[in-house]
N, C-alpha and C positions, 0 to 999 in steps of 0.2 A: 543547476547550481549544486545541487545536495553530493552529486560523483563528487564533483572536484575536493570535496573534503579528503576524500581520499588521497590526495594528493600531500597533505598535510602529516600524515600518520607515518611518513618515509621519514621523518626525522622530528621526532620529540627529546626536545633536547631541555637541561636545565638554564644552560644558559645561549643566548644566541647574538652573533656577531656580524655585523654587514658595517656596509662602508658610513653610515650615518644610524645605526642599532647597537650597543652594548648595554642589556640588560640583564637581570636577573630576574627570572622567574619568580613565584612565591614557592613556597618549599611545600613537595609534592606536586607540584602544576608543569606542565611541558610547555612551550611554544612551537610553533611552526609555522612556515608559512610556503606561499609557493616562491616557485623559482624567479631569481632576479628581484623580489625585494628589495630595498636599499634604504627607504626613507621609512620608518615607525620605531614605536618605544612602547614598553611597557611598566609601569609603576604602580606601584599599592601608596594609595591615598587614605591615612589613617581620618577615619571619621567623617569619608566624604558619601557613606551611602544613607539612606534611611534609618532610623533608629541608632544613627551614631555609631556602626558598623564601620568596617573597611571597605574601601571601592576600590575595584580594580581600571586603570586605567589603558587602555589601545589607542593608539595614535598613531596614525598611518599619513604618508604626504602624498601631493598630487602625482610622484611619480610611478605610488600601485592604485591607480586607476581603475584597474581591469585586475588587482591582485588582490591575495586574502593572506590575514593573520588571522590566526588563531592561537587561543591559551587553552590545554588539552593535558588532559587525567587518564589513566591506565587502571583497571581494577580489575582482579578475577573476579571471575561471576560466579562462582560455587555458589557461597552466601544468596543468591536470587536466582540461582534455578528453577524455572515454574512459577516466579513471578513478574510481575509489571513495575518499573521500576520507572518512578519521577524525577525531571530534572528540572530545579526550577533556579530564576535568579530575576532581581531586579534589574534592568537595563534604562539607562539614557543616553542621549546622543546628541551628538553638535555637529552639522552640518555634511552627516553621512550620506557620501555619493549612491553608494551602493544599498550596504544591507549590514546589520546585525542581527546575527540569530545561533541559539542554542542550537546544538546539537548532539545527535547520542547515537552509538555504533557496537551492535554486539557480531563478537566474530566466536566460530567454532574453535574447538582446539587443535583444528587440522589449520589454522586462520581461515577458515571461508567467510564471506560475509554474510552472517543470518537474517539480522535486524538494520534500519537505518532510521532516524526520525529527525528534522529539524523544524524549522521555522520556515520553509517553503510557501512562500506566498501571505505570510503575514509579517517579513523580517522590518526590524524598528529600519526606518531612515529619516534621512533629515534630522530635524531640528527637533528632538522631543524630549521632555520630563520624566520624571523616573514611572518605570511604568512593571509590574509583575508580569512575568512571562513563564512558561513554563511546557514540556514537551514530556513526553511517557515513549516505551519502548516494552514489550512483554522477553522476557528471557527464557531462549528455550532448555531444554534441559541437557544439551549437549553444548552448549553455550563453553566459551574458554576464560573473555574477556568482555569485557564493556570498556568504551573508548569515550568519554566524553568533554563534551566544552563550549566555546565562546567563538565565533569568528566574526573578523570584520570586513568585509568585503570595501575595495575602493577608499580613499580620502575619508578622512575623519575625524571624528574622535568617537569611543565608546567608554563608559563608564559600568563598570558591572558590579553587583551589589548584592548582601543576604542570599547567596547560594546555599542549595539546599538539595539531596540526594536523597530519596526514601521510597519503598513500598508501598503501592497503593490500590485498593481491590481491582481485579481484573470480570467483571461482574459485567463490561458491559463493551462493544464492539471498538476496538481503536485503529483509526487511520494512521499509519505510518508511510513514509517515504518510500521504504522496500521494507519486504517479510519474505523469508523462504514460500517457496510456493509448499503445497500440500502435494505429498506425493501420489493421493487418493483423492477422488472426490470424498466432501462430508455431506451428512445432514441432507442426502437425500430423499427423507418423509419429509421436508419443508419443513418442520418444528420450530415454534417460534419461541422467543426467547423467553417471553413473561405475556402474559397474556394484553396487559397494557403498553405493550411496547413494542414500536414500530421496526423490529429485525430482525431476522431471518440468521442467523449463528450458518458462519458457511461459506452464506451468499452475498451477492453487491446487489443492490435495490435501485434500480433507477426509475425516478415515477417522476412524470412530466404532464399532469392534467389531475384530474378529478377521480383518482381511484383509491379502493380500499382494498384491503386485503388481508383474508385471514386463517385458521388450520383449524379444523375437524378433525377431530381423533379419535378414532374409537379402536372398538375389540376387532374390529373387521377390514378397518380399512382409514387412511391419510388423506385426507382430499384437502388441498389447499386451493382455495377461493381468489379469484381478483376480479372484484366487481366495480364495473367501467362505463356501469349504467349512464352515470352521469359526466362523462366524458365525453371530450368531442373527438371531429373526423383526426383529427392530427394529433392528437396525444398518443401519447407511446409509456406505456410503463414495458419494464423488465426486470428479470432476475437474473444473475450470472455468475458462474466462480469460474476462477484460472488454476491450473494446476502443473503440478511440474510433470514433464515427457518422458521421464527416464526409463518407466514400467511398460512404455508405449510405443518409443520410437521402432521403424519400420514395421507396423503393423496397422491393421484395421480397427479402430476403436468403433464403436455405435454409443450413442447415447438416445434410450428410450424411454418414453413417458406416454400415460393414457391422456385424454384430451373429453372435455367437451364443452360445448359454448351453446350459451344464449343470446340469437339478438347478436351477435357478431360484426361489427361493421366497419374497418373491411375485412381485418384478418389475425391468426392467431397463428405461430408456430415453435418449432423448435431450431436450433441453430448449433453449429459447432466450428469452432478452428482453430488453426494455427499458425506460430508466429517464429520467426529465429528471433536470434539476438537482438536485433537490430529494430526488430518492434515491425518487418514486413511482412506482411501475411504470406505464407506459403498457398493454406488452402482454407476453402470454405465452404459451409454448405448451410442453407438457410432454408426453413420450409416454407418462408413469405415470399421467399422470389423463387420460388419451383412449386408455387402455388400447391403445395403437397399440406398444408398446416389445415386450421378449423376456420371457416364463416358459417355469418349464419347462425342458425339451430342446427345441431348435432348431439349423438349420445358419445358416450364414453366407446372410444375408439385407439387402438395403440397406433404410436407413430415414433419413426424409426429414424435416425441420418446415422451416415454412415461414411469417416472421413478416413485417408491412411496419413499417419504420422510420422512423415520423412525424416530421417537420420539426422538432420541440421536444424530438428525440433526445438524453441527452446521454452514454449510455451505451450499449453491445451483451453481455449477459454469453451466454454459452454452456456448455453441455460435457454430461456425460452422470452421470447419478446412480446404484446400484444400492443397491435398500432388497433386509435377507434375506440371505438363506444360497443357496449356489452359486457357479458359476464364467463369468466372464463376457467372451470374447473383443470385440475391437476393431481394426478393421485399414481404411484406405482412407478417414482421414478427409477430410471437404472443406469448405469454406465459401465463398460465393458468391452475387453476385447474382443473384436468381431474374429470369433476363428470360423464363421458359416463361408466365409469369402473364398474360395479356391483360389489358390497358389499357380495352379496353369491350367491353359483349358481346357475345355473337356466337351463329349459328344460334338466332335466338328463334325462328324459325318450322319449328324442329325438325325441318328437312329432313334 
């Protein structure tokens, strides 16, 4: 759902006209909607939101079922470069098919799209009371524009209310719809963010049983912990970051890290691949199923994957998984182009 917004941004217009639509925007506010609209209206309702505010109202008819309006804002992003930027607003609704939900779009100054955030999976429907809603987006410092607003997706009515646009610390991990990938891997000594606090700056954390985990830091050496003691056969925690291919395509990447386990049961490794556009793997390589990772008891031992990053690359994901019960160190991670790999072969005549 969150693309098709895009679809919206080909025409922000003040005012907009269809065979049963002549409205007028509020001054500063755009509409859009997608193609073949026919039946919605838009109006400012003085004094119908909370606190005796204006409400904005969307009303859409049975014939954009499958269609979206939106009311949509244009701003440079100078002013919030290097920061995180909230959008919030009160919403209610009468007997919405679909979906309402905020949304907020930062584009480069070349227009790329950096940033996306909406309400993906928690948008108002149906039948509900005024309710605070609110979405964040971080701006990066090559940022052009920030794009945001209101959409109403299918039959309805939406009522929107106490909008509100502000800075707000970036101190702590935020889930957005899309973010530019990282050109580099980060945050490769594991370092956690605050010693009370369950994140990994970097990395995606997925824990699915009874684990802990946590960072050793000294003058000598990063060992980062995940202790699984009290986990069972089927539980799986991991850690992973995605990164963008552009440093990498056609060539051999390795990602390495030391290893060692206690009590391992069944298995621990490392994993790497890749993806096109389209979200299909191209390639992969896992040390749990080439049985190359840690069981068991073991010391600190390096271990190696080693994938090539075809030209139609459009993704690099990585990191290390542990399926089971045990306790499983990590320390000396790295990522890199593997130039060890020879280009064409060599010694065929096995001198």
């Amino acid at each position: 759902m969150s693309k098709r917004i895009l679809i919206f941004l080909a025409a922000i217009l003040s005012v907009v006209e269809f065979a049963n639509a002549i409205e007028q925007a509020p001054t500063g506010w755009g509409i859009g909607s997608d193609k073949g609209v026919t039946d919605f209206s838009v109006k400012v309702l003085k004094g119908a939101a909370p606190n005796d505010k204006n409400a904005l109202l969307i009303e859409s008819g049975k014939e954009n079922e499958r269609k979206q309006v939106s009311i949509l804002q244009t701003i440079r992003a100078l002013r919030y470069t290097g920061e995180r930027v909230e959008f919030s607003a009160d919403i209610k609704s009468e007997d919405v098919s679909g979906g309402v939900e905020l949304w907020m779009r930062v584009d480069g100054r070349d227009g790329a799209e950096l940033a996306l955030n909406n309400m993906d999976g928690v948008a108002v429907r149906g039948t509900t009371s005024w309710g605070h809603h609110k979405i964040a987006v971080d701006v990066p410092m090559d940022a052009g524009e920030i794009v945001f607003g209101v959409f109403l997706s299918g039959k309805g009515k939406a009522y929107i209310g106490n909008i509100d646009f502000r800075t707000i610390p970036n101190d702590s991990p935020l889930k957005m719809v899309y973010s530019r990938l990282p050109d580099e891997p980060v945050n490769l000594k594991l370092t956690m963010a605050k010693a009370d606090d369950n994140s990994i700056p970097g990395w995606d954390v997925i824990k699915n049983g009874k684990y802990n985990f946590f960072a050793a830091n000294n003058a000598d050496e990063n060992i980062f912990t995940i202790d699984g003691s009290r986990a069972g056969q089927r539980d799986k925690f991991e850690i992973k970051q995605r990164i963008d291919p552009a440093h990498y395509k056609g060539k051999d990447i390795s990602f390495t890290a030391f290893l060692s386990s206690e009590n391992i049961a069944p298995y621990a490794g490392l994993w790497v691949s890749v993806k096109n556009s389209y979200g299909k793997r191209l390639a992969h390589y896992d040390e749990f199923q080439w049985k190359t990772g840690v069981s068991g008891t073991t010391k600190f031992a390096e271990h190696t994957t080693v994938l090539y990053v075809r030209p139609d690359t459009s993704e690099i994901d990585f990191g290390v998984s542990f399926s089971g019960a045990g306790i499983l160190k990590i320390k000396d991670l790295d990522f890199k182009v593997n130039d060890e790999t020879p280009e064409m072969p060599v010694n065929l005549e096995l001198k």
